[in-house]
N, C-alpha and C positions, 0 to 999 in steps of 0.2 A: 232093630236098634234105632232110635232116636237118631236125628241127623240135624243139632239145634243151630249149624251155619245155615244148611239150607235150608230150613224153615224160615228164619230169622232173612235171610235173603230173601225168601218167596214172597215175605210180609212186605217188603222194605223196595223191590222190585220194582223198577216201572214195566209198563207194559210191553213196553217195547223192549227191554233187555229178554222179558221172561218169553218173548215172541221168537227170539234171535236162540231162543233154546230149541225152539220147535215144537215146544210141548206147551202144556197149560199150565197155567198157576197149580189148577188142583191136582194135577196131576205131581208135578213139584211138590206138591205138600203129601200127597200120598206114598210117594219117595221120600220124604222126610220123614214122616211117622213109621216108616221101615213096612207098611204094605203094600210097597212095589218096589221093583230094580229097577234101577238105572240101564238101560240096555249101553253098551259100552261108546257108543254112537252120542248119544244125549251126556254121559259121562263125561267125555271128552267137550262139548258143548259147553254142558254148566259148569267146569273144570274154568274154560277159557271166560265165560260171562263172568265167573265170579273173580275173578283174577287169583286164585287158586286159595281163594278163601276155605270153596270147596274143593276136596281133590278127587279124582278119579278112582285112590287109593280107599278113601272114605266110602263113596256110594257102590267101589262095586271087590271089599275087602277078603271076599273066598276066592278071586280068581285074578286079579289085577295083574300078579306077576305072569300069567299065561298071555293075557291079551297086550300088556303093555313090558315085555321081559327086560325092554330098558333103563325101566324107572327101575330095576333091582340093582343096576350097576353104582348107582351114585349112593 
């Protein structure tokens, strides 16, 4: 599934934010075009970069409620 914040963010990124994710641009975009996961680590990362433009709910939505059970309370 398409992920057009975080693309739209990877586009739009300086270098230095997409650096502070840990990962690469292209890798960010291969996560946006939904042929790769978020591992929950980078999640939580680009969650924080984008100031929850993207959310962690978005890039990793079959299992969030297991890794993060507190975002289920609110």
């Amino acid at each position: 599934m398409k992920n057009t914040a975080l693309l739209e963010w990877a586009k739009t990124a300086t270098d230095e934010q997409v650096k502070r994710t840990k990962t690469t641009r292209g890798y960010l975009r291969q996560i946006a075009y939904g042929n790769k996961t978020a591992s929950a680590e980078l999640a939580s990362r680009i969650e924080k970069e984008t100031f929850g433009s993207v959310t962690r709910k978005q890039l990793r939505p079959d299992d969030w409620r297991v890794i993060w059970p507190e975002l289920s309370v609110a």
